[in-house]
LUMVEX-73616 format. One line per 8 residues: number of its first residue (from 1); their letters; for each residue x, y, z of C-alpha. Coordinates in steps of 0.001 Angstrom, whole numbers, plus 500000, padded with zeros to 6 digits. Layout:
# residues N
NUM = A = X:Y:Z; ...
This chain:
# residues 333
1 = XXXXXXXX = 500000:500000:500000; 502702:502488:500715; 504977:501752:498084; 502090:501621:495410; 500796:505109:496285; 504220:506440:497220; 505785:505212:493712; 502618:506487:492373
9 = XXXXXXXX = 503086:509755:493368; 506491:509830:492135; 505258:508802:488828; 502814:510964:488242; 505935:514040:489046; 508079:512619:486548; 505736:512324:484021; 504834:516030:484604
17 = XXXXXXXX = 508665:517212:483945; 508169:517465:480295; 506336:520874:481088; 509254:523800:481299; 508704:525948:484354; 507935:529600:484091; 511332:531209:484872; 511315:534497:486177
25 = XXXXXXXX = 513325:536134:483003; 510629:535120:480753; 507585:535966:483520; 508726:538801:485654; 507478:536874:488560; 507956:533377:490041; 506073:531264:492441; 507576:530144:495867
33 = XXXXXXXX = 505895:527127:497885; 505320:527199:501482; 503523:525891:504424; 500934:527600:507076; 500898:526721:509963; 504671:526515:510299; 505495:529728:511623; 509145:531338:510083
41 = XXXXXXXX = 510993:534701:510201; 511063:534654:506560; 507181:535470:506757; 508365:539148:508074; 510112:539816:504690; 507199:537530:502730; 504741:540386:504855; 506952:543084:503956
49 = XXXXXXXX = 507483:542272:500694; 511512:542169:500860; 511424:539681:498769; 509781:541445:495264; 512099:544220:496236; 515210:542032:496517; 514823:539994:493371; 513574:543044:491040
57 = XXXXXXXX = 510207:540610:490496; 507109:539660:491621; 506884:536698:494048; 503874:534753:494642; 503098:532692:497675; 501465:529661:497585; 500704:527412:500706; 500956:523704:500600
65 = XXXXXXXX = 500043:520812:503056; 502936:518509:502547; 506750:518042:500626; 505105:515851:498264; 502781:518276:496774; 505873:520781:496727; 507724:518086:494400; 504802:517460:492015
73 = XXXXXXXX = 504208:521859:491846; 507729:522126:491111; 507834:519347:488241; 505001:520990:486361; 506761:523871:486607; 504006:525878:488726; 506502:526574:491466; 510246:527890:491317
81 = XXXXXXXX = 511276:527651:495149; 509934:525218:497669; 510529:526928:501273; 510233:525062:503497; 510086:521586:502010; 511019:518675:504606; 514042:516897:503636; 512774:513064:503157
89 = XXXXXXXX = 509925:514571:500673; 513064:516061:498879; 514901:512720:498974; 511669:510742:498004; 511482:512864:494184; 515341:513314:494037; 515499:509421:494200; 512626:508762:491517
97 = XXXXXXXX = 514395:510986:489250; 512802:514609:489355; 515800:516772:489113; 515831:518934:492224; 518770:520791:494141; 518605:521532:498039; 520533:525116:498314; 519776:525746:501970
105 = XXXXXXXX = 518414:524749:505065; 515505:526053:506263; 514378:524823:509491; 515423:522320:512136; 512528:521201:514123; 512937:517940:516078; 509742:519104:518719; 507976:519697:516074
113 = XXXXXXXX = 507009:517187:514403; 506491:513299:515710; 503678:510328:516384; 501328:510436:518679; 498708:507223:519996; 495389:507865:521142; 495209:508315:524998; 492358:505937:525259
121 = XXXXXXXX = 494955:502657:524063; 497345:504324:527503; 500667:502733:525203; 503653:503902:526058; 507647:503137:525601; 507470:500308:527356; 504722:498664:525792; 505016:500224:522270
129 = XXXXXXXX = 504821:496658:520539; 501311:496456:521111; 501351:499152:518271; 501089:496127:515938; 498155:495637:514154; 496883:499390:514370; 495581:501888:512113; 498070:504640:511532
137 = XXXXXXXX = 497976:507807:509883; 500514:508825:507756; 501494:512063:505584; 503684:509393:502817; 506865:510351:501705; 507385:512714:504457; 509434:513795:507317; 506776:512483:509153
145 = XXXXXXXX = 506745:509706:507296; 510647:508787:507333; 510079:509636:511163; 507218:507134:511779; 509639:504382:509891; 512769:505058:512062; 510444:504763:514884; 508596:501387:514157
153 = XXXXXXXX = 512096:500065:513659; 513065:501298:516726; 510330:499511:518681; 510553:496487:516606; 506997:497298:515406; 506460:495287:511198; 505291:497885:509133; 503418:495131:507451
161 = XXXXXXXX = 501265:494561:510807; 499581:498188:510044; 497330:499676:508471; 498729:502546:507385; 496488:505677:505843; 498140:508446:503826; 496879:511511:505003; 498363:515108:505353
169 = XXXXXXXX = 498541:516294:509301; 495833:518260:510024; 493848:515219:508582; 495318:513039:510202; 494651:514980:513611; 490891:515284:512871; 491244:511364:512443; 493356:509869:515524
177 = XXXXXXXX = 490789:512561:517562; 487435:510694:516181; 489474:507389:516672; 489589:506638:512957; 492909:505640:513335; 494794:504599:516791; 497800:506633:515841; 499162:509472:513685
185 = XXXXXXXX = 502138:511173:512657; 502621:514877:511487; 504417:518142:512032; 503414:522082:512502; 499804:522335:513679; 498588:519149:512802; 501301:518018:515045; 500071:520186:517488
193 = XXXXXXXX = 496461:518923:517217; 497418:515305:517419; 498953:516002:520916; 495536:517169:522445; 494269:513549:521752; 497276:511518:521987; 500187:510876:523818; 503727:511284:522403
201 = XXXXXXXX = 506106:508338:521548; 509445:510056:521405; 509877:513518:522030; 512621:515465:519785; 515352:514496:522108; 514468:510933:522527; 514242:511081:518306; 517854:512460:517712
209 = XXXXXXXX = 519453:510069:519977; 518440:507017:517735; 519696:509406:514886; 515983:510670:513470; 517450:514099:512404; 514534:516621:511641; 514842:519131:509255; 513495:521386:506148
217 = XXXXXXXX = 515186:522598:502804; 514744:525318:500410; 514571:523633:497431; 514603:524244:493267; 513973:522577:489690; 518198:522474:489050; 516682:524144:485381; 515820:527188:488151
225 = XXXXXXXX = 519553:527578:489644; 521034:527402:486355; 519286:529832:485168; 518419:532347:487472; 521881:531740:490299; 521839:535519:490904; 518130:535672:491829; 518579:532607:494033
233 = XXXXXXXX = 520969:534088:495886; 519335:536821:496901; 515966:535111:497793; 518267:533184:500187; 519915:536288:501437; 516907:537923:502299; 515688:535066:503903; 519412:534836:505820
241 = XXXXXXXX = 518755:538340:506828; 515345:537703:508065; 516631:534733:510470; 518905:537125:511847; 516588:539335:512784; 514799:537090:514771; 517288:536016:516303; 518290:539388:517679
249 = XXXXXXXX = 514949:540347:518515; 512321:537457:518657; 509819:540172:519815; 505710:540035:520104; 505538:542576:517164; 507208:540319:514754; 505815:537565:516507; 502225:539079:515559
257 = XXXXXXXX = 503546:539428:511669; 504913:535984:511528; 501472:534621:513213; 499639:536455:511044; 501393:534853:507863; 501019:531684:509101; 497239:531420:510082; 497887:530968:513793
265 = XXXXXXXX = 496929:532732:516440; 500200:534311:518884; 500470:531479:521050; 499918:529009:518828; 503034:530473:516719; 504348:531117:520026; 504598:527589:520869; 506084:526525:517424
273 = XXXXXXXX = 508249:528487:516638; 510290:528133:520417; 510541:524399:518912; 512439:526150:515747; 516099:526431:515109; 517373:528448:511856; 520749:527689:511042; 523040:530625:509858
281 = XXXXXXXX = 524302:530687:505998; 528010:529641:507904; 526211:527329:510489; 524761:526166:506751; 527993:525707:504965; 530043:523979:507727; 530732:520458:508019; 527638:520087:510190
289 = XXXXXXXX = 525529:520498:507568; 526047:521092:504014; 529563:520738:504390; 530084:517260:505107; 526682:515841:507082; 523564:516516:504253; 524823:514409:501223; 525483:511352:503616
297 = XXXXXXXX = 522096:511697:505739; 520181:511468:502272; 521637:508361:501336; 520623:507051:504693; 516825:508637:504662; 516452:506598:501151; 517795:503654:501909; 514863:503871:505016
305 = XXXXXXXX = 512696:504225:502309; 514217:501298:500062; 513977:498801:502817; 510594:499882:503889; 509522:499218:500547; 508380:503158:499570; 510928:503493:497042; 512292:501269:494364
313 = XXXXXXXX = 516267:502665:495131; 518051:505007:496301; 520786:507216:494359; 523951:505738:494895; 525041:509564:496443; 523468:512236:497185; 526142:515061:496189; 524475:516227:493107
321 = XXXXXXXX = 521493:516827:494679; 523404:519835:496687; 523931:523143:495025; 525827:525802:497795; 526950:527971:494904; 523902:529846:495681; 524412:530395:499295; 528157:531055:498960
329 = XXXXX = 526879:534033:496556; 524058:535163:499531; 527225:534794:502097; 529141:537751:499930; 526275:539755:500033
């Protein structure tokens, strides 16, 4: 079941790349993908409209409810920049063959995102086998999804002994809450929601020491960076710029701008983004991430997906999936 609609997906994104994307050169304006509910100091400059200014074009915002949809926008050439697009959904189309490039990172967000079982079933780390044989939901192809993998494994739970439902988070929460499913697994507010009706398997700590690393991308169609490096650069410096910002002065005003963007209310955003961590471009560059650590952690979220039977292979590296050209450019801005 997951590999058919998972492989299905992919399909149906490949088979869409024959369409050329509308680059900005030939549009004056380009399309960037993002999420609600995911509250990000970028949404100050999206608000403010740093971004048009910046680039010398007009950008267009469009919200999405999962990576996956990000892919299949990009490979039809309706969307230029996926920001923030989790990193397994990345690795999922990279794999299949759509030819995307990760040029930064967006987001780390290990609280924020996770499985949850429903109260009523009182399972817990001790007795997280009896997980087998329940109804799961799952957003497929994922971070949530790569997370909910690493964490079966982990508890020695057969991903054959569930039933597993592809749905995006905030579905999934409106689910596990009616008890249409005994579990789910989702980030941002869906995440959020699940909590209220379930209790948490491994918090963000518990998930990084077993080596579940949690984190988004900016992504692009490589045809995008080829063509328009300059432009990508300075989306990603204005975005660099925003982050700092933040950081400086993670104040109630910006707070209200950033809520505001997101559809939350303050606390809400409140909450989610204090589970948020926004590497700098050097943090970025270093061995930590792009550097050294990225290329390698690919390879290992696809062979998850290989042996869980989601995707037919993995790429035998991950290396020309990175492009830092961009963000070296943003750095000397």
């Amino acid at each position: 079941m997951i590999k058919k609609t998972t492989m299905g997906f992919i399909a149906g994104a490949i088979a869409a790349m024959g369409a050329n994307a509308a680059m900005a050169d030939g549009h004056g304006e380009i399309t960037v993908a993002y999420f609600l509910e995911w509250p990000m100091p970028m949404m100050m400059a999206k608000a403010a409209g740093t971004y048009d200014e910046a680039l010398g074009t007009k950008v267009n915002w469009v919200s999405f409810e999962t990576g996956t949809a990000m892919s299949a926008a990009m490979a039809s050439g309706d969307v230029q920049i996926a920001l923030s697009q989790g990193l397994p959904p990345f690795v999922v189309a990279a794999s299949g063959g759509q030819d995307l490039q990760l040029v930064d990172v967006a987001v780390s967000y290990a609280e924020n995102q996770g499985c949850a079982v429903h109260s009523d079933l009182e399972i817990d780390l001790a007795s997280a086998s009896e997980l087998a044989g329940k109804k799961v939901a799952v957003p497929l192809g994922t971070a949530a999804h790569y997370s909910f993998i690493r964490q079966m494994d982990h508890f020695g739970v057969p991903l054959d002994s569930l039933q597993i439902v592809d749905m995006p988070p905030p579905e999934g929460a409106n689910a596990l809450g009616q008890k249409a499913v005994d579990f789910a697994c989702g980030y941002g507010g869906g995440w959020a929601k699940m909590q209220e009706f379930g209790d948490v398997l491994l918090d963000g700590k518990a998930k990084q020491e077993i080596g579940i690393l949690v984190f988004d991308v900016t992504s692009v169609p490589a045809a995008f960076a080829a063509e328009n490096g300059d432009m990508l650069a300075k989306f990603l410096k204005v975005t660099a710029d925003a982050n700092a910002e933040w950081a400086a002065d993670p104040s109630d005003e910006k707070l209200a701008v950033i809520a505001e963007q997101a559809g939350m209310d303050l606390e809400a955003a409140r909450s989610a983004i204090s589970t948020m961590s926004f590497p700098t471009i050097e943090e970025q560059l270093s061995e930590a991430w792009l550097g050294g650590t990225a290329a390698p952690f690919m390879k290992g979220v696809a062979d998850v997906f290989v042996n869980a039977g989601s995707i037919d292979s993995a790429l035998d590296s991950y290396e020309g999936a990175l492009n830092t050209a961009p963000l070296e450019a943003a750095k000397g801005m």
